[in-house]
N, C-alpha and C positions, 0 to 999 in steps of 0.2 A: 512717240512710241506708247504712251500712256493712251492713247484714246483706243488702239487695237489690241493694249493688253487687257482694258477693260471691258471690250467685244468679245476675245477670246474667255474672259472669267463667266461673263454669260452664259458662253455657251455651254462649257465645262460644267457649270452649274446646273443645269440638266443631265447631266451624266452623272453627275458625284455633287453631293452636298455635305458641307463640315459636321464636325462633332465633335464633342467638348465630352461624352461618358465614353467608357472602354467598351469594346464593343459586345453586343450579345448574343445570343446564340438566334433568335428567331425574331423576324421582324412581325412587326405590325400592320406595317405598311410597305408595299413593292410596286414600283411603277415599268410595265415594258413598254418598250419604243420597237418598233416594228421597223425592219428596210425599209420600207415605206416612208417612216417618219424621220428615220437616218437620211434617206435621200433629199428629203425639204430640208435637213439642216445644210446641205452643200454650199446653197446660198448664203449661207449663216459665215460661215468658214471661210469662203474663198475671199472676201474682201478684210477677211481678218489678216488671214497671211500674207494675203498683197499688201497691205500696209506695216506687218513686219520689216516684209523685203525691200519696199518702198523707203523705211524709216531707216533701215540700216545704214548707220555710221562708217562706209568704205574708209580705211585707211588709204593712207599714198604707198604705190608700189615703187619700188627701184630696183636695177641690177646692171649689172656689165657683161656685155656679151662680146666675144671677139670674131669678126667677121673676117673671112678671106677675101685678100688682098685692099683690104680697108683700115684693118686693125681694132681694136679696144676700145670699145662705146662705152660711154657711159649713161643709162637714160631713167627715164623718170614718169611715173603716170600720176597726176595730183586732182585734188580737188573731185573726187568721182561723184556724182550726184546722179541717182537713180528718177527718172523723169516721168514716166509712165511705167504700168505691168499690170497687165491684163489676160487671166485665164480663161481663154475658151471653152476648154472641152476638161473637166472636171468632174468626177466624182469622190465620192465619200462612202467607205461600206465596212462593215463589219469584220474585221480579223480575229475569227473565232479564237476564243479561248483567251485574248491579249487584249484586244480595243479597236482602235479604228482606222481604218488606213485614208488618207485625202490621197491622191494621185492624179497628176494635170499631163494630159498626152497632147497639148497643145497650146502655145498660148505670147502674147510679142511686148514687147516695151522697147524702152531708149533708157540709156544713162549719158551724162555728158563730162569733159575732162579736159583737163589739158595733159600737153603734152612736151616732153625734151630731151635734148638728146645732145653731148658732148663729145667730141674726137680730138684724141690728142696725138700726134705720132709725128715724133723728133720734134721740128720748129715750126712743124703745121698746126694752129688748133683752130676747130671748125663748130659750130651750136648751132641749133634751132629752136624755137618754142612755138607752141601755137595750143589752139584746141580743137574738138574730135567731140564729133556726135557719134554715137554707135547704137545704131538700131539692132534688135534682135527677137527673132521666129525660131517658129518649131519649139519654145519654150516647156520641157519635161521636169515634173516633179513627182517624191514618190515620199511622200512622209508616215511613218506611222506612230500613234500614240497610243501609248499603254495606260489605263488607269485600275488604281487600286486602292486601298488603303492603307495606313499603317497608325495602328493604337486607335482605328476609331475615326481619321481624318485622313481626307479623300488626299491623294496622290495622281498628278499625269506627267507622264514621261514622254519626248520623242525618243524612241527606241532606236528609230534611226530617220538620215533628211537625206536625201539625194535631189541635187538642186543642177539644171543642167540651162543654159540661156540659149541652148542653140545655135539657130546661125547667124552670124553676125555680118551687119553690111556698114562698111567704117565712112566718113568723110570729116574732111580737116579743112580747117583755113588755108592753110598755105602750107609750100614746104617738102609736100613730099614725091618726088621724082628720083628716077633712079635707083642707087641702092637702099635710100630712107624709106619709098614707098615699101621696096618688099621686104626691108627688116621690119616695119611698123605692121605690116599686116601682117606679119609671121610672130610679133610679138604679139597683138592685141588677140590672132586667132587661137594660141596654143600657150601663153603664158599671162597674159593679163587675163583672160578669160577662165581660167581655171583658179588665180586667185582672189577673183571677185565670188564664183561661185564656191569655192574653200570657207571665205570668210564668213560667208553669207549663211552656209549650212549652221556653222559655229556661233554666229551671232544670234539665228531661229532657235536655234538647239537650246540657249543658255536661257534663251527669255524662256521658251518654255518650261523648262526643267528646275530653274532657280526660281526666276520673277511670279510666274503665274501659279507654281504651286506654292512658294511663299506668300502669296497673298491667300489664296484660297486659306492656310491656315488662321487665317483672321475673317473669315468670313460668319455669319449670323449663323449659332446654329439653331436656336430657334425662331419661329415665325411666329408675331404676335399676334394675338386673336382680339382680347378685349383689354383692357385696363381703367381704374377705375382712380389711380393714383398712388395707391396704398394697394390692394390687390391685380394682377394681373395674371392671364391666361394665355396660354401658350403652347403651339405644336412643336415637338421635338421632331425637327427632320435629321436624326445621326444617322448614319451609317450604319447598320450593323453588319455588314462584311463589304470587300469591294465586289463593286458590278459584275455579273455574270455576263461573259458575252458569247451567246449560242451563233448556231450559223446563220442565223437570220433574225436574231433580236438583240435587244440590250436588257437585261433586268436588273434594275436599282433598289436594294431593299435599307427602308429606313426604320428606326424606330415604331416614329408614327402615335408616340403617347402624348397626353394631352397633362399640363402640369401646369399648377398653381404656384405662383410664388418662384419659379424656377426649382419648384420638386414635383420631381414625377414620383407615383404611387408605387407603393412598395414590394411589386410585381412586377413579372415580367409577359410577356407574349408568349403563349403556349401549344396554339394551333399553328401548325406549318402550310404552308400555303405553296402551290404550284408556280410556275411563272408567268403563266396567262392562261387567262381561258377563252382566245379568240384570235383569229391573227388579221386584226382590224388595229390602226397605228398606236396606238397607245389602248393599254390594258391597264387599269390602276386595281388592287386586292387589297383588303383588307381587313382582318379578324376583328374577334371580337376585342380586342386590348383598346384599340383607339376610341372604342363607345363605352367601354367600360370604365376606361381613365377619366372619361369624359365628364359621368356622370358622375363619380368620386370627385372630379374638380369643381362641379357646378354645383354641388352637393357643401362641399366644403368652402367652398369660397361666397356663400350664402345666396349666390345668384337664382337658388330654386326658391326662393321666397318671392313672390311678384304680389305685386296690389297691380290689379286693373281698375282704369276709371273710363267711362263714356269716351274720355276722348282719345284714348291709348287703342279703341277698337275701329275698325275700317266703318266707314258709316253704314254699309249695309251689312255690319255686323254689331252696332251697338245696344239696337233691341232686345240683345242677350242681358245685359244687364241693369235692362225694364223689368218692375216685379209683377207685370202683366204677362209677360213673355213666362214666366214661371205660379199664375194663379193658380192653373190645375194641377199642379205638381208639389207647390206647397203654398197651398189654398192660407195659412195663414200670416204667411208673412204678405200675401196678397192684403188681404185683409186690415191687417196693420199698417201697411205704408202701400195704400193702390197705385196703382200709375208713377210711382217713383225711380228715378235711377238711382243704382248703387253703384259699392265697390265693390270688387271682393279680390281678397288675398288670399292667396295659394302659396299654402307654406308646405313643403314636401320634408318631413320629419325625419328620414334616412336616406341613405344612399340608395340611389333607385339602380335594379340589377337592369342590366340590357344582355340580350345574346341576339345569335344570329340563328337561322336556322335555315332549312330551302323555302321553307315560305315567306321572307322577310327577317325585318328586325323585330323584336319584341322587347319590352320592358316591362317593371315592374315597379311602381311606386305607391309609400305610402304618403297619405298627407293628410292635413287639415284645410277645409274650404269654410274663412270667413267674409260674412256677407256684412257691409256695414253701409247703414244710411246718413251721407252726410250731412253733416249736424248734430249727430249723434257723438257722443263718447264713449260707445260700447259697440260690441256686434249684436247686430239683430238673429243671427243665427249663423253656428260653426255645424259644422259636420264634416267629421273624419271618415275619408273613406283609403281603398287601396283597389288599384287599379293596374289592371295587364292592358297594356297598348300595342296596337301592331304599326309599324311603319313601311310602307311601301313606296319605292322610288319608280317612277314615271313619267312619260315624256308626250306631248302634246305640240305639235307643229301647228303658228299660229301667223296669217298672214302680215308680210314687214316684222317678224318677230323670231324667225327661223324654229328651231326645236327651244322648249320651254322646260324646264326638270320643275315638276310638283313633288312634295313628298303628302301622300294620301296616311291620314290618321284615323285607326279607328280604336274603340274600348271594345274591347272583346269581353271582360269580365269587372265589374263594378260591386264591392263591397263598402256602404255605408254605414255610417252609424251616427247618432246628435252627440256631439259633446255637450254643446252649450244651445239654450232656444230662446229666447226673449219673447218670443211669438207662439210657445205652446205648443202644442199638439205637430208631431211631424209623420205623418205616411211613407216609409222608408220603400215599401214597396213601391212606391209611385214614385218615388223618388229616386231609385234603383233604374227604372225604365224609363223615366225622362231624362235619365240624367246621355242616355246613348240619343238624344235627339237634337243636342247642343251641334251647331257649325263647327268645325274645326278650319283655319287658314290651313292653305298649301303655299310651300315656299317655291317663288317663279324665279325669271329672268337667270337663266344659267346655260346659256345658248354653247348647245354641243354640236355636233354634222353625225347621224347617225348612230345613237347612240343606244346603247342595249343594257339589260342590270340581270346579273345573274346572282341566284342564291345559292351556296351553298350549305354544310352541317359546318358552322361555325366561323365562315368566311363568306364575302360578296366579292361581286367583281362586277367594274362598268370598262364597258370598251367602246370605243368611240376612234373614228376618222377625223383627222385634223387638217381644215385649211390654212393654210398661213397670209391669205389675205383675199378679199372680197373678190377676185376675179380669178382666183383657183378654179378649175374644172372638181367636179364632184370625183371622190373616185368609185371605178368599178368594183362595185362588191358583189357578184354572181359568185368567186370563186370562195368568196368568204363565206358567203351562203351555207355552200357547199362542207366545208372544210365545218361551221358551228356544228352544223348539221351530225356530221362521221363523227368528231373528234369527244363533244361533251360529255363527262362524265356519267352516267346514268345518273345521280342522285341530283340533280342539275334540273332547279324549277327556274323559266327562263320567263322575263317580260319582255316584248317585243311590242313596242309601239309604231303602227306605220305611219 
């Protein structure tokens, strides 16, 4: 039972994620799942529940039934062990406003048993024993699960299990002729049968409701980013209310702050956000909270302090810090140390602002830029400047590499100034405009199927089609087309990469 209780916490896990703070009024972050992407979970599911059903522990049935002109049976059904179950025809969708319905209009297995049977009447006493395969079609099930929270931590319920096996086609070792045949077939069809599927609803019912939501109460609620031993970084995936289930989506709103040390920043999320802005299978939103916590945590956890050296840069980017690569820009550190590589450390002095806006992301950082020659004990030249960044996400389809996300960096606005000069004389002006001719890396390798980035005033959104494995068919997007098309916001600056 533990390897499909652990399949079903999976899945769950995509619909509801724990939380360990009370919950808040606005998230940061919301994930939708589209029918679309409900439907590929089926296959998720249905081999979960077969091996519920498969796993379940049948008790032994017994009772006494009095037959005309036979008399007072006494019988017995033992050892029931479920051998196969197999659902054909299955789906999985959406039960607005509650969670999710699984429902199987079709589907056959075997369980196997023995069987007995006692008559006693005056100085007659009469037994059998044996065992009984019982095959069974037309297999109907109708399960529905509610999920919710409560104080901050996800909750599912089966609301209700109708479990029905169909028709049954019995055979036995030995034994049954006569009246035993049609008492046994009139047991097995109408009273062993009802309390295999009785037990069975009860025994689903309980793992779900007890087992799988008690465990979910122990699950991670955050996801670790970096650590360093002594400091670490961390996304809070809480809950902050339970799942919205529309007629045709799921929406999961989390936290979504970014926290040091296990504290998050001593704000909240303040821009509310829609539930998707596309009806492509997964729609992920989110404000400005999770960039702004972000840079308060990288800010504080001192991780915005960097030394670059020659070999921390990609090779067709280490020319950057040759002081040839910068002679006409400041002609005397050229001068001083020709053709040499350096270091330099980038120490960002405050918490750098980020927002969002329809054009991108934006931020805003102050810093210090020192330049040091090694072998030196000093820097050859600091200079303080503060700087507005814009970031733009991006998609590039690359052969054997499918779609590729860059994030495109530019300085839009560069004020400098020398702290310290070891080398004299500095052209701030030239310095001001070479400083916008430096490469920036794009970060790659993040293979989505169709993926789009939309801006909003104070919130983004990426929406993407999901394969679940290398020989999925693409899906049809004409009507999605369509639908971006009517449906977006006017204020809604859109990237489309084909």
């Amino acid at each position: 039972m533990q390897r499909a209780t652990k399949a079903l916490l999976t899945l769950v896990f995509v619909v509801c994620c724990a939380m360990h703070t009370p919950a808040q009024d606005l998230p940061g972050l919301k994930i939708t799942l589209q029918q679309a992407f409900i439907n590929e979970l089926t296959s998720t599911l249905t081999p979960i529940i077969e091996g519920y059903v498969l796993e379940s522990n049948l008790p032994d049935f017994s009772g006494v039934e009095h037959i005309l002109l036979v008399g007072k049976v006494d019988w017995t059904i033992s050892d029931i062990h479920m051998d196969s179950l197999d659902f054909t025809q299955d789906t999985l969708t959406i039960n607005e406003g509650q969670g999710l319905q699984f429902k199987v209009t079709d589907g056959n297995g075997q369980f196997t048993c023995n069987w007995e049977w006692k008559r006693e009447s005056g100085i007659i006493h009469a037994s059998d024993s044996g065992g009984a395969t019982v095959k069974f079609s037309k297999v109907s099930m109708d399960l529905n699960l509610a999920f919710s929270e409560n104080g901050g931590l996800p909750t599912v319920t089966a609301t209700s299990f109708k479990f029905d096996l169909g028709k049954l086609s019995i055979s036995v070792s030995h034994g049954w002729t006569g009246w035993v045949y049609d008492f046994f077939l009139w047991l097995f069809n109408f009273i062993v049968k009802a309390q295999v599927e009785s037990y069975i609803q009860s025994d689903v019912t309980s793992i779900i409701n007890v087992n799988v939501t008690s465990a979910l109460q122990a699950l991670p609620t955050v996801v670790p980013i970096w650590s360093n031993g002594t400091e670490s970084l961390g996304i809070d995936i809480s809950m902050t209310s339970g799942p919205n289930f529309a007629a045709s989506y799921v929406t999961i709103p989390y936290l979504g702050g970014i926290e040091l040390n296990s504290q998050l920043p001593p704000y909240s999320p303040t821009t509310a956000m829609p539930d998707s802005c596309t009806n492509l299978d997964v729609n992920v939103l989110f404000n400005n909270y999770i960039f702004q916590s972000s840079a308060e945590a990288l800010y504080d956890s001192g991780l915005l302090q960097v030394t670059l050296s020659p070999e921390d840069l990609p090779p067709d980017l280490s020319y950057v810090l040759n002081t040839t690569f910068w002679q006409f820009i400041i002609p005397n550190l050229y001068k001083h140390y020709p053709n040499v590589m350096v270091n330099v450390t980038l120490d960002v002095t405050s918490t750098p602002v980020v927002e969002i806006s329809t054009d991108g992301f934006f931020g805003n950082a102050t810093y210090n830029l020192d330049i040091f020659v090694p072998g030196t004990n000093e820097s050859a030249l600091t200079i303080g400047g503060v700087s507005d960044i814009q970031f733009l996400l991006y998609l590039t389809e690359k052969p054997a590499e499918g779609n590729v996300l860059h994030v495109n960096v530019s300085l839009l606005d560069t004020n400098l100034k020398v702290v310290n000069s070891n080398v004299g004389y500095v052209n701030l002006l030239l310095l001001n405009e070479g400083i916008a001719i430096i490469p920036l890396p794009s970060i790659e390798k993040v293979k989505l199927v169709d993926p789009n980035f939309f801006y909003f005033a104070d919130y983004a959104c990426m929406e993407s089609n999901v394969l679940f494995n290398s020989s999925s068919p693409a899906p049809n997007l004409s009507k999605a087309a369509s639908f971006i098309r009517d449906t977006l916001p006017s204020d809604a600056s859109r990237v489309r990469i084909n």
